[in-house]
DRENDRENBA-315580 format. One record per atom (N, C-alpha, C): x, y, z; residue in one letter. Coordinates in steps of 0.1 Angstrom, whole numbers, plus 5000, padded with zeros to 4 digits. Layout:
# residues N
XYZA/...
//
This chain:
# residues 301
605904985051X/605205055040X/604904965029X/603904985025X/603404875012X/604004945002X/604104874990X/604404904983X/603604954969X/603205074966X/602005094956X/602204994945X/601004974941X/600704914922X/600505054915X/601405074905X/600605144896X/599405134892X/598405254893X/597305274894X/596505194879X/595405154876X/595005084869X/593405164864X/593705154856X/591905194848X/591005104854X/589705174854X/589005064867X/588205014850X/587905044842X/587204954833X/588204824828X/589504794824X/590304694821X/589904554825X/589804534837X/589904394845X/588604344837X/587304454840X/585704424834X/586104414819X/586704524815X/586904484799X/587304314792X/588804304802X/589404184796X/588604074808X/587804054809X/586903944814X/585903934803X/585204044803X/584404034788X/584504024778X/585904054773X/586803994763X/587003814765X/586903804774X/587703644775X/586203564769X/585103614778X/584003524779X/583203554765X/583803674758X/582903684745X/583903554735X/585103574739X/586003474728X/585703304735X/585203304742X/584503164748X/583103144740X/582303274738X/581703234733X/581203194717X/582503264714X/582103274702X/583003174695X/583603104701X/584602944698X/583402854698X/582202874710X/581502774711X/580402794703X/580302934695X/579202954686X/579402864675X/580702844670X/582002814661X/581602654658X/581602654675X/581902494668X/583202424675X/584202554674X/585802514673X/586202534688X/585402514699X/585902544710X/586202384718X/587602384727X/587902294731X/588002324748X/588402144751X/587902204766X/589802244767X/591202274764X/591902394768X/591802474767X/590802534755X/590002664753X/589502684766X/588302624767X/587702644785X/588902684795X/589602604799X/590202594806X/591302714805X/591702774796X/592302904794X/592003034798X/590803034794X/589603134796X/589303134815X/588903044817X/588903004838X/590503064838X/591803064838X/592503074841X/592603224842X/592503254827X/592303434830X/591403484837X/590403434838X/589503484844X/590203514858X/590503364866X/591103334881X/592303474884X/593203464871X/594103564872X/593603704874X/592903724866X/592203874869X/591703914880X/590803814889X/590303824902X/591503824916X/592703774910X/593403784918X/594403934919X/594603944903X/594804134905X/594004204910X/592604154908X/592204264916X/592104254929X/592204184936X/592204134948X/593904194951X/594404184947X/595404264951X/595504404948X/595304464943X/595204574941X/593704654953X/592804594955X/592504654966X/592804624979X/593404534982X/594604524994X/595404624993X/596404674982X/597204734982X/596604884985X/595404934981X/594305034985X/594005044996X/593604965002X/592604945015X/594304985025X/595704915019X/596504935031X/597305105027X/597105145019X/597305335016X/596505355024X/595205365023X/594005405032X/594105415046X/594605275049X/594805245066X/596405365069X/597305335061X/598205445063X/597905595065X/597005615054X/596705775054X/595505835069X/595005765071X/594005715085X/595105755096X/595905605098X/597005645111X/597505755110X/597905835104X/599105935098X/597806055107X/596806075097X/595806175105X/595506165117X/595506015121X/594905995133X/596406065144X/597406055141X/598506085149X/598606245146X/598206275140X/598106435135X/597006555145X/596206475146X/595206485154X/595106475170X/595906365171X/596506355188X/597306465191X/598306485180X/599206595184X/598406715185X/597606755177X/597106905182X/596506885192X/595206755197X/594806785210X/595806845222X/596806745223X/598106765230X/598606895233X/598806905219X/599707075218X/598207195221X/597107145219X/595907235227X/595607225236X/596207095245X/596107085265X/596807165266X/598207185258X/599707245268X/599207395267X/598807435254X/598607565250X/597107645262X/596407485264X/595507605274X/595907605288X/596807535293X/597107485307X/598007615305X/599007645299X/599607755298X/599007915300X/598107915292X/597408025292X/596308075302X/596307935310X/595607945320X/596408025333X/597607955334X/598907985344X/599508125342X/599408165329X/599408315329X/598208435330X/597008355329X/595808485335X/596008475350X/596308355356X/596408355375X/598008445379X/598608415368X/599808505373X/599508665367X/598808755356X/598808855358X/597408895366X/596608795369X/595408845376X/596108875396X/597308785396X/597508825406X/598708945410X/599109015400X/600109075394X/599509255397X/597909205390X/596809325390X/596609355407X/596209205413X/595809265423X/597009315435X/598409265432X/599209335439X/599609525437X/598809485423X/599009665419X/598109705427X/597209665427X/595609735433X/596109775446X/596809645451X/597209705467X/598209795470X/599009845460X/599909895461X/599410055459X/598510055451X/598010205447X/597310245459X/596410155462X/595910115476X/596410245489X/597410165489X/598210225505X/599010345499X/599010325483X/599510475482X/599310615484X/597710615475X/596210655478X/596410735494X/596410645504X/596010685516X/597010725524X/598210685519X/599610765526X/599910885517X/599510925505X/599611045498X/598511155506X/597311125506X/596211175517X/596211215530X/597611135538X/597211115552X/598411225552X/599611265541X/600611325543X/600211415539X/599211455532X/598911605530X/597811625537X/597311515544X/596511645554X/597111655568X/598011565572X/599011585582X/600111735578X/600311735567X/601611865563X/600312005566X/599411995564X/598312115565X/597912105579X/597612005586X/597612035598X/599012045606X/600012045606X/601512085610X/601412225605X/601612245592X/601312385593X/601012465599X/599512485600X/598612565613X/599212555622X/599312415629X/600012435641X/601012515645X/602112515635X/603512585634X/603412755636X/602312745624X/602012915620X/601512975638X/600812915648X/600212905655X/601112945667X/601912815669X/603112805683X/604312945677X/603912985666X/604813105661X/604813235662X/603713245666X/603013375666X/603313435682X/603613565673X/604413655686X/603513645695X/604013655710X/603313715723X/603113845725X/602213865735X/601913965736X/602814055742X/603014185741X/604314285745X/603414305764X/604414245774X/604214335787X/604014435785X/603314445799X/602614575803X/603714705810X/603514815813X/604514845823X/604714845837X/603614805837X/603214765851X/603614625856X/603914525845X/604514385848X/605814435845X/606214505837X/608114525833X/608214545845X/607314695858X/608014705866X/608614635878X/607214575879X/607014465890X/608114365889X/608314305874X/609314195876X/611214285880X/611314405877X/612614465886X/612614445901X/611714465904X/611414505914X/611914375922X/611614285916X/611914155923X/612914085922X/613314125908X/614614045907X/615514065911X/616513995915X/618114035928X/618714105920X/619214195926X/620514285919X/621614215919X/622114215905X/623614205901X/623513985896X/622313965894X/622113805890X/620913825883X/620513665883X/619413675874X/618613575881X/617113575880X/615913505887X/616213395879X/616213245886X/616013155884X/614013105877X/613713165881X/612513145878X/611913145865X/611313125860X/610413105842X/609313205841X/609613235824X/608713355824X/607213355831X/606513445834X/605313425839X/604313435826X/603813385827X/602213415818X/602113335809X/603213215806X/603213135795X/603112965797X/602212895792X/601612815798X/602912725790X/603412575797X/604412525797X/604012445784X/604812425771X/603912345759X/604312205756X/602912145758X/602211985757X/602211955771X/602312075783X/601612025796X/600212015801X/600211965810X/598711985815X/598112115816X/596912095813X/596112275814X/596612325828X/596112455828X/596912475843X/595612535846X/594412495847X/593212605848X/591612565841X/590512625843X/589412565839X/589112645823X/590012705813X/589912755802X/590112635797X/589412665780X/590012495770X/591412495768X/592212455775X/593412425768X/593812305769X/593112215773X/593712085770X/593112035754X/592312095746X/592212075735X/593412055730X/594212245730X/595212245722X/596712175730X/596912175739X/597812055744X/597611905737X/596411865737X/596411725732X/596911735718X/596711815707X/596711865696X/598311865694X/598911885705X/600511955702X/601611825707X/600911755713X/601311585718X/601111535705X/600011505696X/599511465683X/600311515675X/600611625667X/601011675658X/603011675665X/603311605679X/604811595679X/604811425678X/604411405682X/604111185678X/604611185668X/603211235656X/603011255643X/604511295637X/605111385643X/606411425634X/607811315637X/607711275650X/608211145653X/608411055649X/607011025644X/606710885637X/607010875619X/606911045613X/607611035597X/608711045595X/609911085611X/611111065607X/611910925612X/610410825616X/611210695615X/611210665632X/610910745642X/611310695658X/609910635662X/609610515657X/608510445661X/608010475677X/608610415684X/609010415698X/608610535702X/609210635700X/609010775706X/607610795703X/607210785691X/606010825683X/604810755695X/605110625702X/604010525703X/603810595717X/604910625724X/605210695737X/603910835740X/604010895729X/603911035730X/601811015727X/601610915717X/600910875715X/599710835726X/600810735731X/599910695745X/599810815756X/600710845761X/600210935768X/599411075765X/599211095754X/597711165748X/596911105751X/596310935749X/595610895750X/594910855768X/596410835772X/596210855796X/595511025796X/596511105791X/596411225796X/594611285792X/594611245778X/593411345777X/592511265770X/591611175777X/591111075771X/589511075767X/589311205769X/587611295764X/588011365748X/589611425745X/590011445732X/589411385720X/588911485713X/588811385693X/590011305689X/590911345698X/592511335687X/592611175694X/592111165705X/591810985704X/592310885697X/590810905688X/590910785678X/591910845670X/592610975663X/593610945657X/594810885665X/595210925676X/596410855682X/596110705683X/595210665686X/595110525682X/595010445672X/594910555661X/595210455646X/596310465645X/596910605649X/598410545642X/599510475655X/598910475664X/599610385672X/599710225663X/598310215657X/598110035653X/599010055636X/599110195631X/599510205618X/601110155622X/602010195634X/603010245638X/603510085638X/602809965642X/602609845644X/602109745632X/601909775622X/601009735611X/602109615601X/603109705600X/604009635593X/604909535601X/605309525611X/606209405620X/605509375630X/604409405636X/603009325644X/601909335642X/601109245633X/600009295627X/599209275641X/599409165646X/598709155658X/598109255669X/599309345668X/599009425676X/598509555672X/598509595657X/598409685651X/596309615654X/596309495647X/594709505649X/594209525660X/594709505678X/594409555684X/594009675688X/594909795683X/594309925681X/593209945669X/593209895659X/592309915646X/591009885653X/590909785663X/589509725669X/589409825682X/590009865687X/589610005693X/589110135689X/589610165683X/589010215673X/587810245664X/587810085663X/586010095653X/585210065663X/585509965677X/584209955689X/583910135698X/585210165697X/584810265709X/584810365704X/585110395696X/585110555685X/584510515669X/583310445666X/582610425653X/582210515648X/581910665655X/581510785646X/582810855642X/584210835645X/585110955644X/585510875625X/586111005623X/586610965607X/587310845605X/588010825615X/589310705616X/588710545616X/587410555618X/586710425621X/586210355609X/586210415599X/586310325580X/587510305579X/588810335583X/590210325578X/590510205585X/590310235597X/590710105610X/590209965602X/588609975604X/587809865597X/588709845584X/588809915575X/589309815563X/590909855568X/591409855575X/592909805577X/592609665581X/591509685591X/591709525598X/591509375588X/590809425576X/590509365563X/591609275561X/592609405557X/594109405545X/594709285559X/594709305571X/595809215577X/594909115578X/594109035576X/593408935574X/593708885562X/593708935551X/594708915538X/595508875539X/596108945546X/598108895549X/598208745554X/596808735563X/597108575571X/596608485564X/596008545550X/595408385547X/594108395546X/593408485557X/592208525562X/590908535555X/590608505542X/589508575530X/588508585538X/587808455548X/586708505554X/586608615561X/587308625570X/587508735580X/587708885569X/588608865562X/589008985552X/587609065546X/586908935543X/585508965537X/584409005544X/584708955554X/583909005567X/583909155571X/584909205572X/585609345572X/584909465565X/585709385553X/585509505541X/583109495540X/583009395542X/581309395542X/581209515551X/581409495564X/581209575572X/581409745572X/582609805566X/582909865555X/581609955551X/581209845544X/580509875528X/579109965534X/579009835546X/577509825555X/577510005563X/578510005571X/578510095581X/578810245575X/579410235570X/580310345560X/580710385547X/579210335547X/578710365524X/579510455518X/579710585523X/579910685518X/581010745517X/582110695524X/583210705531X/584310645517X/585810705513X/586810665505X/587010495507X/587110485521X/586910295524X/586410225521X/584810255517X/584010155512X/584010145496X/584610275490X/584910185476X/586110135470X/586910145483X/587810045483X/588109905486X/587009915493X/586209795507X/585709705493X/584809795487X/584109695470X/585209615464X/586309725461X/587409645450X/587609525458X/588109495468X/588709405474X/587709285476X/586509315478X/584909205478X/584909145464X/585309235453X/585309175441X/586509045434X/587609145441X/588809075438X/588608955444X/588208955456X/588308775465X/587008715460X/586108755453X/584608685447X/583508685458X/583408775467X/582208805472X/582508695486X/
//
């Protein structure tokens, strides 16, 4: 660190120069000027040029101080404004991805809150349905069946008139409708108390037994739903049955953007994107496709 000069009046140095060379002159106006006179006068002079010469060294090296000092002042904020935006960068990617784990989460909630209340409404009916008293025999069947049965035992045989339930039709009336319906809605109860297995069982064989049924494509989504979480693989292989062979039934926007979401899971964005397009394209109008959007937007088109 240099060491300051006390500051100096900037007229002085000009003053006592002008002073020196007016008493120069006025020795030689005189008469009475000698050459140590001269030579006194050069001396002050010399000395004055050299204060000042030092004194703006001593200036020029405050200056260079006060310079560096800014100059390091200035490094540090750029610095401390890399760290601060690299920072603030690492936290919009961390809540931007925070948002879209919400998104998915409301997502599947959305559709498992929906799929449980229109499954509890259709169980219902069903219930109300398989519940409803039969009809009171005739007396003409009361008698008939005495008539036959062994005295002092009992007929091994099964009521008459009551069709066996979730069997095959036994006849050319619609009842394999409501059979397939009663396979479906026991899968279905199977599968929300957790017996995957049983559920996929019951499932499939709706789908061998009655394979002209609407209830189809639902047994086949949730066969792939039943599979979704520990085999996506295999869960997309029903999702893609679903949307090639049954594209008009309701299940065929859900399938398509399920097949989306497990494309997600793998890493997949093109494929994911591919999906949910498809989605948007096929099934405008449908709960899927403006769900199908959020997710086009979230991955950037």
């Amino acid at each position: 660190m240099v060491r300051q000069s006390p500051p100096s009046r900037p007229g002085r140095p000009v003053a006592a120069l002008a002073a020196a060379v007016l008493s120069a002159a006025m020795l030689a106006l005189g008469g009475c000027v000698t050459k140590s006179d001269i030579t006194g006068v050069q001396d002050d002079i010399a000395q004055l040029r050299v204060e000042n010469a030092r004194r703006d060294s001593a200036r020029a090296a405050q200056l260079s101080d006060v310079i560096r000092g800014q100059q390091r002042v200035l490094d540090s904020l750029g610095t401390s404004g890399r760290a601060t935006g690299a920072l603030r960068g690492d936290l919009q990617t961390d809540l931007y991805n925070i948002q879209q784990q919400l998104v998915q989460l409301q997502e599947l909630t959305g559709q498992s809150q929906q799929r449980l209340t229109e499954l509890r409404t259709q169980l219902e009916a069903r219930n109300a349905q398989m519940n409803a008293a039969p009809p009171a025999p005739t007396a003409a069947e009361s008698s008939g069946a005495d008539s036959t049965a062994p005295s002092g035992g009992s007929s091994t045989a099964g009521p008459t008139g009551v069709a066996p339930t979730g069997g095959a039709p036994t006849g050319g009336t619609p009842g394999a409708g409501a059979s397939a319906d009663q396979m479906y809605e026991a899968s279905l109860a199977q599968l929300r108390r957790g017996s995957t297995s049983t559920a996929r069982q019951g499932l499939s064989e709706l789908v061998r037994s009655y394979p002209a049924s609407e209830r189809v494509p639902d047994a086949l989504y949730f066969i792939g739903q039943s599979y979704a979480a520990e085999k996506p693989d295999s869960a997309a292989v029903y999702y893609n049955q679903v949307v090639d062979r049954y594209a008009q039934s309701s299940r065929a926007p859900a399938a398509l953007y399920n097949l989306g979401l497990l494309a997600e899971r793998r890493k997949n964005s093109s494929k994911a994107k591919d999906a949910y397009q498809r989605v948007v394209k096929q099934f405008p109008r449908s709960d899927e496709a403006s769900l199908a959007r959020d997710r086009l937007k979230a991955l950037g088109r």
